[in-house]
N, C-alpha and C positions, 0 to 999 in steps of 0.2 A: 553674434554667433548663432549660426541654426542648430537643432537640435536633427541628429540622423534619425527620421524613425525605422525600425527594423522592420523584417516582415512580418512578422507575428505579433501585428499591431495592436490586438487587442489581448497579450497575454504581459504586453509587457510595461516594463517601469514609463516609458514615455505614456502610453495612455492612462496609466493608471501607480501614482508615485504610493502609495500606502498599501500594506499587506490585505491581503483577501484574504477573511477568515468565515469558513465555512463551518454552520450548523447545525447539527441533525442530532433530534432526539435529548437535546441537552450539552453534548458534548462538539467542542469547539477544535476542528481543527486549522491548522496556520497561527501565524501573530505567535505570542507570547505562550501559545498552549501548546504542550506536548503529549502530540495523540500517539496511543499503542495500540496497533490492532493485531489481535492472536487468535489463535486458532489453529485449526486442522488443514492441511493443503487438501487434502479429501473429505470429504463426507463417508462414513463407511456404513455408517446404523446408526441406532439410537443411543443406544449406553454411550459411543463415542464422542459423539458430540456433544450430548445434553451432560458428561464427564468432565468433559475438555472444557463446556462453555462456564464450569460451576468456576472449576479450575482459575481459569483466568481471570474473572470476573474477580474472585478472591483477590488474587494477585496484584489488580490494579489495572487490568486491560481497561481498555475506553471503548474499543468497537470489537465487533466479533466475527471472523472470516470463516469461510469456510467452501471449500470447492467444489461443485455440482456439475458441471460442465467442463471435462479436463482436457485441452487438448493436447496431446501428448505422443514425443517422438516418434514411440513404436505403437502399430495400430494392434497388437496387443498386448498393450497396458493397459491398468485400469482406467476408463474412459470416465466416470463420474456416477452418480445414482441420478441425476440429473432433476427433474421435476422433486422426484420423493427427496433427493438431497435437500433442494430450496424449503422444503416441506419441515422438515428436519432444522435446516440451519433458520428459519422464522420461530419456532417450537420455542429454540434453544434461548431465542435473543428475546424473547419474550419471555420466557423463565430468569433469566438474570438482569430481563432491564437494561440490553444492550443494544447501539444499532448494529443493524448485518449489513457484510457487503459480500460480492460472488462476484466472480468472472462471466461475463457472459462473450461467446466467442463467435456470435454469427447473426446478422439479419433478422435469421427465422426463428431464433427461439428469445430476442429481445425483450420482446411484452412479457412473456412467461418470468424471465429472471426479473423484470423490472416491479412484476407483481409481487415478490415476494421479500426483494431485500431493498434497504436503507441508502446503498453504495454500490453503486456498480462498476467495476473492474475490468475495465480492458486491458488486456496481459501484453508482454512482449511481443507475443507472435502475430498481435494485430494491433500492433499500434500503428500501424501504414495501411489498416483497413477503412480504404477512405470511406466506405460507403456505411462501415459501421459506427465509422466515426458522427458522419454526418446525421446516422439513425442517435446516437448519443447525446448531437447538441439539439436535438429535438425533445427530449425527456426534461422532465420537472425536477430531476434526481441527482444526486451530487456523483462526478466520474472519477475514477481512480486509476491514472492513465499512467499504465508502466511505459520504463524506455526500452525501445528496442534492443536486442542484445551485439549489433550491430551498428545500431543509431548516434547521430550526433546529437549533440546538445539541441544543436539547431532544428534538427529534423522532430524533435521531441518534443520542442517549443509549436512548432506548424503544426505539427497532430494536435496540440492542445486548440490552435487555431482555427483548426476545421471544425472543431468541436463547440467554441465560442460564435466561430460567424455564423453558426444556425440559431445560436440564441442562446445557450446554457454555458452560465460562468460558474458553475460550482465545479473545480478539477481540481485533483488534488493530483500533483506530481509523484511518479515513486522512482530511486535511481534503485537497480535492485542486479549490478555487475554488468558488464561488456564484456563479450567474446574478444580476447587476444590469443596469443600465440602460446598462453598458459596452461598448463593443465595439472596442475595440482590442486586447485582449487575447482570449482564447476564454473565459474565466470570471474572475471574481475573488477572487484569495487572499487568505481569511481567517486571519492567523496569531493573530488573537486567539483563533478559536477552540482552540488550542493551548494557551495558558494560561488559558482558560474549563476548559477537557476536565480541564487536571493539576489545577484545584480543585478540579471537581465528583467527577472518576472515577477508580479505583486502574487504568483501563485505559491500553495505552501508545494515544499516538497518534504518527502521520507521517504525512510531509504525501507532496503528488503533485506539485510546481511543473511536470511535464508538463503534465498537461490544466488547471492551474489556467489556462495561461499560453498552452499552444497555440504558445508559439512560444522557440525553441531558445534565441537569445542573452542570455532573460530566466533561465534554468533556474540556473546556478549561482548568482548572486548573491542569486535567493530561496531556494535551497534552505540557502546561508548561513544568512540569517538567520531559516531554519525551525529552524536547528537552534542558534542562538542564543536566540530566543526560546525555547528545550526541549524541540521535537519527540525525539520516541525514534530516528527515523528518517527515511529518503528514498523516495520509489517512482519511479523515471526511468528511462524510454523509450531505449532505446541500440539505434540502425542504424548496419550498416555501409555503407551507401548511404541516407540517407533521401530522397534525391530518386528514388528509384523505388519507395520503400515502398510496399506498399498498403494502410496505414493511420498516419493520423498523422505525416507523412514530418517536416512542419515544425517539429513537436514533440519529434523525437528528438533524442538525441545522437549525434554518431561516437565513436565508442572511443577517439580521443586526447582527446577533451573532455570524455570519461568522467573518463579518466583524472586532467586537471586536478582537475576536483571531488571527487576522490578524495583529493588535496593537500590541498587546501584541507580536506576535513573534518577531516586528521589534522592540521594544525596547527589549527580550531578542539576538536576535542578537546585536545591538548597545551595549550590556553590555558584551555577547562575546567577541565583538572585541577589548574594552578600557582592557578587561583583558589579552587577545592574546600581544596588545600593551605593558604594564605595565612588562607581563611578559621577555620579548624580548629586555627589556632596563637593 
């Protein structure tokens, strides 16, 4: 019996049967570890961040996000602080002993984001950016490759592909909602695609129940069961004030609500593990 290999021949279980588990800075994303990475979807000033990053860090985050480069619907919204943000969000992850990661959205400002943070973040809107992709698998630096808000599973896996044939296997998957015919929510979370991804790929994925969901009191109870179903991880949006945020306010969390979901994952991990145990005996 032959084995089919798919097209996304280097991201998947046929070339590679064991999970990829990526390192940066100490903390372990993929495999058996459960990374949180929180933050602010903007960078706004200094109190904000270096607030936010105390915050989480408290909490139990593992990496520290933070937005510098925003591209966004309407051209005026707030666009990002951009370099002074990176400025900012390096300050912050170095005051709490966190790695950072940022979106970077284009070609020309790549070296600049790649200068300054841990993880870099290519978002929804360019993840079919073949050319930024391909500037991605050229970097030393682990990628944080959202799916498209339109994208298949499949098409999600190729973008991770373009990004491997140049040479760079640190990618870290994020499922983070699909455009449907919905609109009570801001997108719709796929958590199938999370155990589609752990068949098909030795890549970790986690999800984003921020922007899957757009809106705040839905966040912990799918990020649950993101991580019940097997995601590796979390990506969640944490303001200290989201009602004066300038991006995304309805989508954040405050820092006590961080802090619950923070509970909550360490007792669904402690329930992981007595089942890992049970199972094994």
């Amino acid at each position: 019996m032959t084995t089919t290999i798919p097209k996304f021949k280097l991201a998947s279980r046929v070339s590679q049967e064991e999970d990829t588990i990526i390192t940066v800075k100490g903390q372990h994303i993929g495999g058996p570890h459960t990374t949180v990475i929180a933050g602010p979807c903007a960078i706004e000033n200094e109190y904000q961040m270096l607030s936010t990053a105390r915050a989480v860090k408290t909490s139990g985050a593992t990496i520290l996000r933070g937005g510098a480069y925003k591209p966004r619907t309407s051209p005026y919204s707030f666009q990002g602080l951009e370099e002074e943000g990176l400025e900012l969000l390096k300050k912050a992850g170095e005051l709490v002993d966190l790695p950072t990661v940022s979106e970077v959205i284009s070609t020309e400002t790549f070296d600049i984001v790649e200068k300054y943070v841990d993880i870099l973040q290519i978002g929804a809107r360019n993840m079919q950016n073949f050319p930024l992709l391909k500037r991605a698998g050229k970097s030393n630096k682990p990628i944080l490759l959202k799916r498209g808000m339109s994208a298949t599973i499949e098409e999600l896996l190729m973008a991770a592909e373009y990004i491997m044939s140049e040479g760079n296997m640190q990618i870290i998957l994020c499922e983070r909602g699909i455009r449907t015919f919905e609109t009570y929510t801001r997108n719709t979370l796929d958590l199938s695609a999370v155990l589609a991804i752990r068949e098909l790929s030795h890549l970790p994925i986690i999800v984003d129940p921020s922007h899957a969901t757009g809106r705040h009191e839905m966040i912990r109870p799918l990020a649950k069961a993101a991580i019940i179903t097997g995601a590796h991880g979390l990506m969640v949006e944490v303001h200290y004030q989201p009602e004066i945020a300038l991006c995304d306010g309805p989508q954040s969390l405050k820092p006590e609500a961080f802090e619950l979901l923070m509970r909550d994952i360490e007792h669904l991990r402690d329930f992981n593990t007595q089942m890992l145990n049970i199972k094994s005996k």
